[in-house]
C-alpha positions as CSV (number, residue, x, y, z in Angstrom):
1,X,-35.4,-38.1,66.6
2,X,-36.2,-40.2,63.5
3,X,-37.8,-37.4,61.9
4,X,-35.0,-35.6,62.3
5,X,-32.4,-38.2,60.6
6,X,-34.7,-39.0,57.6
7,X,-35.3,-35.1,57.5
8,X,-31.4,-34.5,57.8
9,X,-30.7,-37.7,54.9
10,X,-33.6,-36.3,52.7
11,X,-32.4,-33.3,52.5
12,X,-28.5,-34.1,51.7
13,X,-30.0,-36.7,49.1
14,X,-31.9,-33.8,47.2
15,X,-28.2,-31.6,47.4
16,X,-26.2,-34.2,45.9
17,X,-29.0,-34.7,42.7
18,X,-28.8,-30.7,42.1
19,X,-24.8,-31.1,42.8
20,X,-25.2,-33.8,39.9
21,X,-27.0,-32.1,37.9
22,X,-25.4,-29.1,38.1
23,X,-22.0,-30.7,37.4
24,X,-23.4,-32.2,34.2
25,X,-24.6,-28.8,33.1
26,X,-21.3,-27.5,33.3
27,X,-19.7,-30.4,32.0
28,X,-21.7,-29.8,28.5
29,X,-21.1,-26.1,28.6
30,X,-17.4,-26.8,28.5
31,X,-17.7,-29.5,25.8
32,X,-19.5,-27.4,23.3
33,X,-17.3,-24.6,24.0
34,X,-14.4,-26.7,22.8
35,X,-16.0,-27.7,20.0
36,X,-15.2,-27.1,16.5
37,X,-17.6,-24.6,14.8
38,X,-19.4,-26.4,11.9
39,X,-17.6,-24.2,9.5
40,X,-14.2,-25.5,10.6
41,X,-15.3,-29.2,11.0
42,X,-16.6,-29.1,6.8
43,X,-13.6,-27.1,5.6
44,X,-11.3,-30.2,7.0
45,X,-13.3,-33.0,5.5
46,X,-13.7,-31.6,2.5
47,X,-16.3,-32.2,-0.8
48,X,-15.2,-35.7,-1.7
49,X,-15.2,-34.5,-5.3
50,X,-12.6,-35.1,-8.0
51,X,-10.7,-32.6,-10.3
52,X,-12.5,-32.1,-13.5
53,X,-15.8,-33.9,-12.1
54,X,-19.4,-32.0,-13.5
55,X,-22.6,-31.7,-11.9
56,X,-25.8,-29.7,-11.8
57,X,-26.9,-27.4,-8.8
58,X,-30.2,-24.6,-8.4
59,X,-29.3,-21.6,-7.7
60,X,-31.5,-18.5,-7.8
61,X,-30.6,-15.4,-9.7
62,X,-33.0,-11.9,-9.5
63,X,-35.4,-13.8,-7.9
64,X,-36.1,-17.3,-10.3
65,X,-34.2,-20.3,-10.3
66,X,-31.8,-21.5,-12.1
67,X,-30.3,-24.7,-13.0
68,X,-26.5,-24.3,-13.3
69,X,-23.4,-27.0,-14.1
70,X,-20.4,-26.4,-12.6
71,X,-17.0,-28.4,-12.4
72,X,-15.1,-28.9,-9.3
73,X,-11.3,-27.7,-9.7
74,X,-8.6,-28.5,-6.6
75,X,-5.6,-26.5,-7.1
76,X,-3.0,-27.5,-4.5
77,X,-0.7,-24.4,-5.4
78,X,-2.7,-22.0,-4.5
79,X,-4.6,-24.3,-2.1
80,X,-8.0,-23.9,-2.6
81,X,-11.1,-26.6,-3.6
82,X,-14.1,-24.8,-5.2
83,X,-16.9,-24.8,-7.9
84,X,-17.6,-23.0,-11.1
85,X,-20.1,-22.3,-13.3
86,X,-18.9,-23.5,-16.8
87,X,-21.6,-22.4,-18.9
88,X,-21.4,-19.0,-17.9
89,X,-17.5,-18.6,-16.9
90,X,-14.5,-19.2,-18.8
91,X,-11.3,-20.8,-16.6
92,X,-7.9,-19.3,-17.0
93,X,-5.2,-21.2,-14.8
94,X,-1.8,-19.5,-14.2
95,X,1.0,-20.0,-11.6
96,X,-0.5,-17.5,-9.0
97,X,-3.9,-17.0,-9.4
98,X,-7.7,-19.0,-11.0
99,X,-9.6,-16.8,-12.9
100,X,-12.8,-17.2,-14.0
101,X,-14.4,-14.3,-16.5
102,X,-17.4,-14.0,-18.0
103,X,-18.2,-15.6,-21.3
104,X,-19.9,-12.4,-22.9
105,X,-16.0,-10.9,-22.4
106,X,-12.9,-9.9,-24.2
107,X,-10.3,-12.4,-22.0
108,X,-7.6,-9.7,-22.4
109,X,-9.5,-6.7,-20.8
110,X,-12.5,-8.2,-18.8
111,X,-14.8,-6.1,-16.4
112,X,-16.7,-9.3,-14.9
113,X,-14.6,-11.9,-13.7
114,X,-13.6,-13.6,-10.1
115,X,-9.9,-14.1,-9.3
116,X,-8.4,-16.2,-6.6
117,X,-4.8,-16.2,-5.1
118,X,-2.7,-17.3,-2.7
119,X,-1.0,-15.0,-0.2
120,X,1.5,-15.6,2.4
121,X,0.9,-13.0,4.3
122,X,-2.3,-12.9,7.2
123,X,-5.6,-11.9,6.3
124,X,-5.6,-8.5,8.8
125,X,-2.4,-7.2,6.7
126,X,-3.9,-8.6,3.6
127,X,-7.3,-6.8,4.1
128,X,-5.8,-3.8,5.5
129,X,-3.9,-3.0,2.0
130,X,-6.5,-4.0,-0.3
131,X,-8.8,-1.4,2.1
132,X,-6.8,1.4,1.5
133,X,-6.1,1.0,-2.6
134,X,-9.8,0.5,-3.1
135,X,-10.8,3.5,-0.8
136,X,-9.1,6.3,-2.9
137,X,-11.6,5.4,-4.9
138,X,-14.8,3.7,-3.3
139,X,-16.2,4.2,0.0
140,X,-15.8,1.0,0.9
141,X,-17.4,-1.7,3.5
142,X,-15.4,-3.9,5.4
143,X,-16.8,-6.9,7.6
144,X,-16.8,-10.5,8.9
145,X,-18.3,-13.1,6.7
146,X,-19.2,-16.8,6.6
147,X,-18.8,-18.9,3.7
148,X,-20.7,-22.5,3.8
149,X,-17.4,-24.2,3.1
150,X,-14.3,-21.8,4.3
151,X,-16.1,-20.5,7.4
152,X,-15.1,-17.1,8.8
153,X,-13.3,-14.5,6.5
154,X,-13.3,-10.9,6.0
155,X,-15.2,-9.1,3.3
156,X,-15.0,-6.2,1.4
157,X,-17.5,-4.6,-0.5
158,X,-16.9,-1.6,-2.9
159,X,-19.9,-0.9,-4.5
160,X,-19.8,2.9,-3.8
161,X,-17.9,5.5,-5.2
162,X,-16.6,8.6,-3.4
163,X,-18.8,11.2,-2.9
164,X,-22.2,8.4,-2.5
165,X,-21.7,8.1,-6.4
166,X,-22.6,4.9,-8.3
167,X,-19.4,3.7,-10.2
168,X,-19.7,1.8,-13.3
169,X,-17.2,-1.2,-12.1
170,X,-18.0,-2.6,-8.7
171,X,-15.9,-5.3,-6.5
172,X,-16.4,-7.6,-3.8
173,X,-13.5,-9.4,-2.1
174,X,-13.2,-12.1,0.2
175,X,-10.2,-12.6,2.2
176,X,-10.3,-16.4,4.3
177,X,-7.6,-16.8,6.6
178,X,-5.5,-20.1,6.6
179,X,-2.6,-21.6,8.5
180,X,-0.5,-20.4,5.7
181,X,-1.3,-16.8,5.3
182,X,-4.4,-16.3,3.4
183,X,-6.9,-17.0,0.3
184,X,-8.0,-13.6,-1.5
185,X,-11.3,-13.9,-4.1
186,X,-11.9,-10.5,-6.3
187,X,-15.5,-10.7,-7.6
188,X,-15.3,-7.6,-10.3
189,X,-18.8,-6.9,-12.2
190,X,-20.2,-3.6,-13.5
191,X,-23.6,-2.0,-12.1
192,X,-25.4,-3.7,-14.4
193,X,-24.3,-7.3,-14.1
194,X,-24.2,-7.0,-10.3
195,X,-27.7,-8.9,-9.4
196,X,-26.8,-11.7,-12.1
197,X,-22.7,-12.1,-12.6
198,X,-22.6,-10.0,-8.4
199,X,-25.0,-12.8,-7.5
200,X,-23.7,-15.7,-9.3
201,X,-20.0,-15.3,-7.7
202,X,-21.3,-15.2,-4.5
203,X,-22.7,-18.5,-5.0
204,X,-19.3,-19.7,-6.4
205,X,-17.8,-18.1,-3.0
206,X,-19.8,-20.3,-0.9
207,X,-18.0,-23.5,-2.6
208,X,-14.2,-22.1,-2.1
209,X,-12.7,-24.4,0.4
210,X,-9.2,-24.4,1.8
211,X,-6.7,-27.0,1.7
212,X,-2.7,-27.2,2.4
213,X,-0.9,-24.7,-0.4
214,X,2.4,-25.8,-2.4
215,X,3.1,-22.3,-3.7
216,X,5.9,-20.5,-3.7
217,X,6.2,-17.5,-1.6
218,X,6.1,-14.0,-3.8
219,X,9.8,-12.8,-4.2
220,X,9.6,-9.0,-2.8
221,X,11.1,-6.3,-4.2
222,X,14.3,-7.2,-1.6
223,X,15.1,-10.6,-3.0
224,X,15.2,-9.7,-6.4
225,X,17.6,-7.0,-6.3
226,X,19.8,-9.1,-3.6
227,X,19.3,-12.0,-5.8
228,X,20.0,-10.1,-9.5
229,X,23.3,-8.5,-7.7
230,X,24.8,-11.8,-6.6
231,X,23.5,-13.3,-10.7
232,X,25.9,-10.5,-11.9
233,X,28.9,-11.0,-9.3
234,X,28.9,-14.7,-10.1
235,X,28.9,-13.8,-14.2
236,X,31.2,-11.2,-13.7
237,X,34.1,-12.2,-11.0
238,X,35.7,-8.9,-11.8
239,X,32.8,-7.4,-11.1
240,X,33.0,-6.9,-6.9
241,X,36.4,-5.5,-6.4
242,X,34.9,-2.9,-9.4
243,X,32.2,-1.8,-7.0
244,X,34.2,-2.2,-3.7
245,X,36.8,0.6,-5.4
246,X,34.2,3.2,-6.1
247,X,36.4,4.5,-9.2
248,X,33.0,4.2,-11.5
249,X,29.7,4.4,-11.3
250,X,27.5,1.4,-10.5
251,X,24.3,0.6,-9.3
252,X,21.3,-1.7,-9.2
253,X,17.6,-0.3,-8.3
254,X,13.7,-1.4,-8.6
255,X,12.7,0.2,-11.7
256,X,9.1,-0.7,-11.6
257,X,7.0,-3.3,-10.0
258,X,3.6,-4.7,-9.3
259,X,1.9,-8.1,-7.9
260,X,3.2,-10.6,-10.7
261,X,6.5,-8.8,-11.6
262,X,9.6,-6.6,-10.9
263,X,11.9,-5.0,-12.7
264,X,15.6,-4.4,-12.1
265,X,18.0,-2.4,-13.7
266,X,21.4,-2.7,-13.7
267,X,23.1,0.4,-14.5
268,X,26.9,-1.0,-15.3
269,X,30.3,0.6,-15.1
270,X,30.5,0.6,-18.8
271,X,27.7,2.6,-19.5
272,X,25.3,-0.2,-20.2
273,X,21.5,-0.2,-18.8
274,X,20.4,-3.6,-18.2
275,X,16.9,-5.0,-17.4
276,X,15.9,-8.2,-15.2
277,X,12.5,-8.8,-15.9
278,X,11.7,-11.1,-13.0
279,X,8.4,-13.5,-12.3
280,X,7.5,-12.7,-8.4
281,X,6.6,-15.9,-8.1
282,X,8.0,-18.5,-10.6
283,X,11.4,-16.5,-10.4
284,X,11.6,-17.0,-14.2
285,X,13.6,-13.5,-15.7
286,X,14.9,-12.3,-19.2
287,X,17.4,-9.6,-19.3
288,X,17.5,-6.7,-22.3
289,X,20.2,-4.2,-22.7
290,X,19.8,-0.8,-23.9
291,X,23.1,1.5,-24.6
292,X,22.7,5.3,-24.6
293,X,24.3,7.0,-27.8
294,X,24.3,3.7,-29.0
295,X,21.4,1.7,-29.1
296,X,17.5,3.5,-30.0
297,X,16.0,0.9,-27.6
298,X,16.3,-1.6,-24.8
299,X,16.7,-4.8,-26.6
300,X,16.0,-8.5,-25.4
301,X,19.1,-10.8,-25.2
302,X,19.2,-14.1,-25.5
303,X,20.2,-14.5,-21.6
304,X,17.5,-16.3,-19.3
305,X,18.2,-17.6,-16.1
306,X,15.4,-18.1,-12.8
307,X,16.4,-15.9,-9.8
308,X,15.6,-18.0,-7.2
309,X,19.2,-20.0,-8.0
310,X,20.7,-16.9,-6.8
311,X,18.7,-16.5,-3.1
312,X,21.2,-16.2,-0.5
């Protein structure tokens, strides 16, 4: 009978260690699924560097090493921490973008060079409609990357040209999601530069780090027409009940546009054709005026004004 009882307490004792055990297992499983991925956890803490500061770093290019000196920039605009090579790059700052072009370049028409910008929107819309511009022309690669400092983002490589042909001017762009919308790099390099300048940018990738963004959302083509109507109702009070009769002709329209500007014209009762040349993102527009049978060409005025005064 006491057999029995230390058999029947032995054998409870040795469930509840494996119950234990087990429990803990589980309990671990569940912690490191929680966790942050390494990626994450470095992108929040950050380099520790300051704006401006210089230091030297190996890197290896076609196979030897190189000793390189790059300089930390932050840019809280466009919201991005990162390194550059400053021998080897030159750094143009503007209101929407870093870029950072070779120094064996003209500035004004570069083929190698890396750009970064800010965009609002996510990184699936963003990627999808840099995918389809580049594929009328490449056949182009698209994937999930990790970048030691920004962690996961989605690459695109077009390094192919239609019909399995070699172009002369390759690209390779990173876009790394954010809370905000998105970070979008643009390594451009010919064939020829691609295992030194294609190299050297991936290793300038690998330092782009996100932080929080101050920039201004990109006025769309929308806005600015919106906005330019409601500049011309306010300058012209008369103006309204003009358009509301219908008795002449009046109209405003996108006459061209891109990524840094738009264009409106304003086509006015009196026979005048006037242009808002409007920054997409600072909002900063100049105004010409061009009169058929009168003038030979659009002329600049002296008016200036920034369209985002005039967002409803």
């Amino acid at each position: 009978m006491k057999k029995t009882i230390y058999t029947t307490i032995a054998t409870l004792t040795m469930a509840f260690l494996l119950l234990t055990q087990l429990c803990g297992c589980v309990g671990q499983n569940n912690a490191a699924e929680s966790s942050e991925p390494a990626e994450s956890a470095a992108t929040q803490i950050g380099t520790g560097r300051q704006d401006g500061e210089r230091f030297e770093d190996v890197i290896t290019i076609e196979g030897m090493e190189e000793t390189v000196r790059y300089e930390h920039i932050i840019n809280d605009s466009i919201g991005i921490e990162m390194d550059y090579d400053y021998e080897s790059l030159k750094r143009y700052s503007e209101s929407d973008r870093e870029r950072f072009v070779s120094v064996y370049e003209n500035p004004k028409k570069p083929e190698i060079y890396l750009d970064v910008t800010y965009s609002a929107e996510d990184a699936d819309t963003v990627a999808a409609s840099i995918g389809k511009a580049l594929s009328k022309n490449y056949d182009i690669t698209k994937e999930s990357f990790t970048l030691d400092r920004a962690g996961d983002c989605i690459r695109i490589d077009a390094s192919v040209g239609k019909d399995n042909k070699t172009p002369d001017k390759l690209q390779t762009v990173y876009i790394v999601p954010a809370s905000d919308g998105c970070r979008v790099a643009t390594a451009h390099y010919t064939f020829e530069s691609a295992e030194g300048f294609g190299k050297r940018f991936q290793y300038i990738m690998d330092t782009l780090m996100v932080i929080d963004s101050h920039a201004q959302a990109s006025l769309t083509d929308k806005q600015a027409i919106s906005a330019i109507k409601k500049y011309c109702y306010t300058s012209n009070p008369d103006l309204e009940s003009i358009v509301n009769a219908g008795e002449h002709p009046v109209d405003w329209e996108v006459l061209s546009s891109d990524e840094h500007r738009v264009v409106v014209l304003f086509s006015s009762y009196t026979g005048a054709q006037i242009r808002y040349y409007i920054d997409r993102i600072t909002g900063e527009t100049y105004v010409t005026e061009f009169m058929p049978g009168v003038s030979s060409e659009e002329e600049r005025t002296e008016e200036s004004f920034n369209v985002r005064d005039y967002l409803s």
